[in-house]
N, C-alpha and C positions, 0 to 999 in steps of 0.2 A: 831631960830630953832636949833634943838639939833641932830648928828647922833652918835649912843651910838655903840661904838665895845669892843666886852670882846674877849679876850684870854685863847681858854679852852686847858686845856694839855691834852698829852694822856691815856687813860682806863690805870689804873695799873693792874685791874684783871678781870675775868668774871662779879663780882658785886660792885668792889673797882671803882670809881673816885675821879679823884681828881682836882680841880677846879683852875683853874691860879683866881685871885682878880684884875690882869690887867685890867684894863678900858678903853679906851679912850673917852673921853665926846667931842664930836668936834662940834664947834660952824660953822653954816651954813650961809654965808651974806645971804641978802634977806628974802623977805615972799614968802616960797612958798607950794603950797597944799598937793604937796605931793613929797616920790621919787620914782624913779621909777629904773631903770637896775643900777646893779652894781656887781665889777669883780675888784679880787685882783693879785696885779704883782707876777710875777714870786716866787719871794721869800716872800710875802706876807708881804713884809712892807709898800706898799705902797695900797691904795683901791681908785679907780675910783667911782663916782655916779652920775645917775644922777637927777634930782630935776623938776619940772614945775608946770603948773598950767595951768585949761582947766574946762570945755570942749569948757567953750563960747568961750576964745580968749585964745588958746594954746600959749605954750612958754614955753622955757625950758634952761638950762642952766646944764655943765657938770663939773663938778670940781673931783680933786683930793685929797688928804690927807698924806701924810707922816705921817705912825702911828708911829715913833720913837719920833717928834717932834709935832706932831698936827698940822703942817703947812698946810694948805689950798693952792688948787691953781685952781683959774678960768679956765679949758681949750679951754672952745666952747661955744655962748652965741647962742639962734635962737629966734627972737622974732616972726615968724611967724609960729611955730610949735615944737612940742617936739623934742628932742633927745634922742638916743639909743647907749650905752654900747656893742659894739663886742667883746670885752675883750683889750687885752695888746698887742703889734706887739714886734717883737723882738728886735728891739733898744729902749724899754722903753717907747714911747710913746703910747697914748690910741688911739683904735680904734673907731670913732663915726661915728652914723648914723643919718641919718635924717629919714630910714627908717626903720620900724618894720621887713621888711621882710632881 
């Protein structure tokens, strides 16, 4: 599975854009059905997501991404139900849920 992030620059004018070609193509371990909440750090180089699959038997797993380098990183696994993206805490790491609310 594949999570695709482009890099768009700023409006140069009321009808001028102008479009960054930056791509990141980041390879996802696992099959899974879908993603679900995601939320970028502070400076926006780094994106949180998170990934599961349901409804018969939830499960869900949280990973992160360093978009300078593509590095992947496993944060949070739950085989008995999804997980949830609160965004980024102030020392860098992510905030997860078990809960929607």
């Amino acid at each position: 599975r594949h999570v695709y992030v482009w890099d768009v620059s700023t409006l140069l004018g009321a009808n001028d854009v102008a479009v960054s070609a930056a791509l990141n193509d980041i390879v996802v371990p696992g099959d899974w059905a879908f993603i679900g909440d995601f939320s970028f750090n502070a400076d926006a180089t780094k994106l949180a997501f998170a990934v599961g699959n349901g409804p018969e038997t939830e499960n869900g797993t949280v990973f992160s991404v360093d978009l300078v380098t593509n590095k992947v990183t496993k944060i949070q696994e739950r085989t008995d139900g999804l997980l949830f993206i609160r965004g980024w805490n102030a020392n860098g790491t992510i905030h997860v849920s078990e809960s929607w609310e």
